[in-house]
Structures are given as structure tokens and as C-alpha cells.
C-alpha positions in Angstrom: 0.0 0.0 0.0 2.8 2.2 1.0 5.3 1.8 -1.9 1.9 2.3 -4.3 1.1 5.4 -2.6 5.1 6.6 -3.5 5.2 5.7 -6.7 2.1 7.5 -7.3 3.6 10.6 -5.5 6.9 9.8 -7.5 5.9 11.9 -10.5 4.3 14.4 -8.9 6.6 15.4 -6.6 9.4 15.0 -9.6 8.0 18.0 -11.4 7.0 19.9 -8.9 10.9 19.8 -8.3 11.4 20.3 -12.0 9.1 23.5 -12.5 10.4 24.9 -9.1 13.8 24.8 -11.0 12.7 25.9 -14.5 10.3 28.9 -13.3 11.8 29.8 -10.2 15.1 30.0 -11.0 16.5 29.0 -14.5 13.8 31.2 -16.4 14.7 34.6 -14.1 18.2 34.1 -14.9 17.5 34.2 -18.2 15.1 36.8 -18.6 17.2 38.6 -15.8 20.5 37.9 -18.7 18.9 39.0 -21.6 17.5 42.5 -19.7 21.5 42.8 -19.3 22.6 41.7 -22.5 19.8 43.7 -24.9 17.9 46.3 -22.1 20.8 47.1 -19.9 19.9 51.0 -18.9 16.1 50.2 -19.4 16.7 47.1 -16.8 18.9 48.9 -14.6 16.2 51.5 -13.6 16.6 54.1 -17.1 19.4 56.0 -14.7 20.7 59.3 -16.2 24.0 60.3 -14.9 26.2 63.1 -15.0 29.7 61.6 -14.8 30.1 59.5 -12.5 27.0 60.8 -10.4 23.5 59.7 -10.7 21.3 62.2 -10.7 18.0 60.9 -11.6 15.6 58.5 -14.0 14.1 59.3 -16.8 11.0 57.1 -15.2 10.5 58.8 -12.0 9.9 62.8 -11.9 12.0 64.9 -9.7 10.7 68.2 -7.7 12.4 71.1 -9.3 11.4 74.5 -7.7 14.0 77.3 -9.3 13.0 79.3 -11.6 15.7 78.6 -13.9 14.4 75.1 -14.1 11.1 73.3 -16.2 8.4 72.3 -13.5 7.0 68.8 -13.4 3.6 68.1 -12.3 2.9 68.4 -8.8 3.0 64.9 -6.7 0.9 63.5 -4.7 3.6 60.3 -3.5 4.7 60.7 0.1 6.3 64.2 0.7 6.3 64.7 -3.6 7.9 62.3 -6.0 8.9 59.3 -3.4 9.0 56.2 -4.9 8.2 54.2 -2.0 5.1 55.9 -1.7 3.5 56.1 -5.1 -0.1 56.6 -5.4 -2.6 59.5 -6.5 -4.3 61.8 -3.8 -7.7 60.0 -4.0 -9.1 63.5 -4.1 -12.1 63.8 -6.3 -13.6 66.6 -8.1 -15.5 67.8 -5.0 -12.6 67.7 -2.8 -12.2 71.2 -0.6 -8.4 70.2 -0.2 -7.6 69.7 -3.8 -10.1 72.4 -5.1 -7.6 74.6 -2.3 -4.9 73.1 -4.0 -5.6 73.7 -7.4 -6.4 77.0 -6.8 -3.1 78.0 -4.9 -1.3 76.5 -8.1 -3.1 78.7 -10.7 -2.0 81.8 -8.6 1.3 81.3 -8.4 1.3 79.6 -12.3 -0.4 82.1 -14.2 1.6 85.3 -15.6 -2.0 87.1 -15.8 -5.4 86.8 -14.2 -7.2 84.7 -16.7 -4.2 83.2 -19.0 -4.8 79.7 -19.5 -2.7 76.7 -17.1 -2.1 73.5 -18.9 -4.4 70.8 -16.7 -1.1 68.6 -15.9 0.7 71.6 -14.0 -1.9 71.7 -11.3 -3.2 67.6 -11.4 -1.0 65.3 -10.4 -0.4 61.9 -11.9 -2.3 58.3 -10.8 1.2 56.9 -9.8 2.4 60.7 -8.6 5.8 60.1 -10.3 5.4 61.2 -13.7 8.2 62.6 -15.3 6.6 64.1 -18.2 4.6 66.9 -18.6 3.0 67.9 -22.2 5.0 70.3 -24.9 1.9 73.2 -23.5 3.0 73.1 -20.1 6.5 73.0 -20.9 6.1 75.7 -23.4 4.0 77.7 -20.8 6.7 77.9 -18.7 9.4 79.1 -21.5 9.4 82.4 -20.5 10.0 81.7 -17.4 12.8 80.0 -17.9 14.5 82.5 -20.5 14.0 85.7 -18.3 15.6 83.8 -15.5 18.7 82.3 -17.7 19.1 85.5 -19.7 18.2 83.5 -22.8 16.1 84.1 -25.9 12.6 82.6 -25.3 12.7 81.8 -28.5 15.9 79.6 -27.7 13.8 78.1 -25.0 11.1 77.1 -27.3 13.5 75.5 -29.9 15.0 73.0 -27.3 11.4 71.9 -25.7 10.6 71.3 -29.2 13.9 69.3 -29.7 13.0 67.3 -26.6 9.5 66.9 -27.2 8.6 62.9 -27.5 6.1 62.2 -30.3 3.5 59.6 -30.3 4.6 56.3 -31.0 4.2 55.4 -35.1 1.7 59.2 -35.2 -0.8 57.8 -33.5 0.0 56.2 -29.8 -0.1 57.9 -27.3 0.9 61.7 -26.6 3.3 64.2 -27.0 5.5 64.6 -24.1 8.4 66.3 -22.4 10.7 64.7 -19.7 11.5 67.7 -17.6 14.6 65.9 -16.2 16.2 65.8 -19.8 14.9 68.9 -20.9 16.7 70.6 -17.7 19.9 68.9 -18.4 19.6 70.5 -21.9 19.0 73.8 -20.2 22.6 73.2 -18.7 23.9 72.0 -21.5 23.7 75.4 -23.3 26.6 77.8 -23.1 24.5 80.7 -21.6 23.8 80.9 -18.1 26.4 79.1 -16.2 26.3 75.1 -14.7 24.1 74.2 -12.4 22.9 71.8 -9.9 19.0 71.3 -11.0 16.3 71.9 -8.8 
């Protein structure tokens, strides 16, 4: 009775052994080698370095509050932009606190009562890490940026174009800006002196 009970448990406890090697560990080696091999920066987190330094992801937004720098959108993870604590404010539409919010946003964004904010300056993102904002909040802030660099707005305008993503194939998905790579640009030009951004 015994030995017909083991050798019916034989197989079954064979590849339960054999899959526990195969998808637990042979397969993430090999998906974790090939990440390496043909995705290394993408599976290594998309770091952006300067030197030897890194300074940032182009995945995960960073809070930059000078004027001489391109604003993300404003975070709602932890304390802004913590990676640990990524999630959206769960504030809906007929929230006091974000209607407060929003509102203390648009005074301090808009160069003139009643000039339009792009939405994504003053909403933040369902993960709250977004690094992109669109070309229209990037391009709203040009001025901005060219008065406090001493550079032409014009200038300004040119590179946000230049580092303006377009939609996969025309048609998937949005235009975007990643503010992190469009600040490093910003110090990449000769006017205006290097910089530490934020």
C-alpha cells in the first residue's frame, strides 16, 4: 500500500521539483540575462548620470522648484515624488483640499489673471511620479525659464521642441516632455552658467 502510494507521489513530486527549478530559477536568470545583454539602462532602472553621479531616472519625476528650471507636475507620492510611496491623492472633483490646492497652483502659475494653465501643471499623476509633462505646459513655462537664464525665449522654445517625445508610429499615445532631460539641456547650453538642478 505504501510503496503504491510513493510511486504514485513519484511523479508528482518529480515536477513539482522540476518547474520549481525551470520557473523559479533557470527562467529569471534568463530573462534577468537577456534584460543585461539587450535592455541594460532600461533594466537597470533608465538612470541618467552626470559623470560618475547619478542624478536621476528618466521614469520617476523629480521636484524642481527654481525658476531657472522646467516644473514637473505636482506629486501626490509621500512628501512629492517618493518612490516608496507612489499613489494618486484620491481627491475627487468635489474635494475642498484639492479644489484649495488647485487654486493656490493657478496663482502662483499664471503670468495674468485669466491666461490659461495646462491641466497637468496643477493635477498630479495616478502613480504621482510622472516625469513628463506635455510640450503646452513645458512651453507655458518658457518664459520663465528664458528671463531667469538670460536666454532668448525663442531659444527656450526651440530646445522643448527638440526634446519633445512624439506619439509612437503618429498615432500612440501623446506628445511629451521629460523635464529631467529637458533641464539637463538647459545646462547644456553655453549661456547661463552650470548648475545643480532643482
Amino acid at each position: 500500500m505504501l510503496k503504491d502510494i510513493a510511486s504514485a507521489l513519484r511523479p508528482a513530486v518529480m515536477m513539482t521539483a522540476l518547474f520549481a527549478v525551470l520557473l523559479g530559477l533557470v527562467y529569471p536568470l534568463v530573462l534577468t540575462a537577456i534584460g543585461q545583454i539587450a535592455f541594460s539602462s532600461q533594466a537597470n532602472g533608465s538612470l541618467i548620470r552626470s559623470g560618475d553621479r547619478v542624478i536621476g531616472s528618466s521614469l520617476i519625476g523629480q521636484a524642481f522648484t527654481s525658476e531657472r528650471y522646467f516644473h514637473g507636475r505636482p506629486s501626490a507620492a509621500g512628501k512629492g515624488y517618493d518612490p516608496t510611496a507612489s499613489s494618486g491623492s484620491n481627491l475627487g472633483p468635489a474635494s475642498a483640499a484639492l479644489a484649495d490646492r488647485v487654486r493656490t497652483d493657478l496663482a502662483t502659475l499664471a503670468p495674468s489673471p485669466g491666461s490659461p494653465v495646462p491641466a497637468d501643471l496643477v493635477t498630479t499623476s495616478a502613480s504621482g511620479l510622472d516625469p513628463h509633462i506635455s510640450p503646452e505646459a513645458a512651453l507655458f513655462q518658457a518664459s520663465r525659464v528664458a528671463a531667469a537664464r538670460g536666454l532668448g525665449a525663442a531659444q527656450v522654445r526651440t530646445l522643448v521642441d527638440a526634446h519633445t517625445q512624439r506619439p509612437l508610429f503618429g498615432i500612440l499615445g501623446e506628445p511629451t516632455v521629460n523635464v529631467l532631460e529637458l533641464n539637463l539641456a538647459l545646462d547644456s547650453l553655453p549661456v547661463g552658467g552650470p548648475s545643480s538642478p532643482r
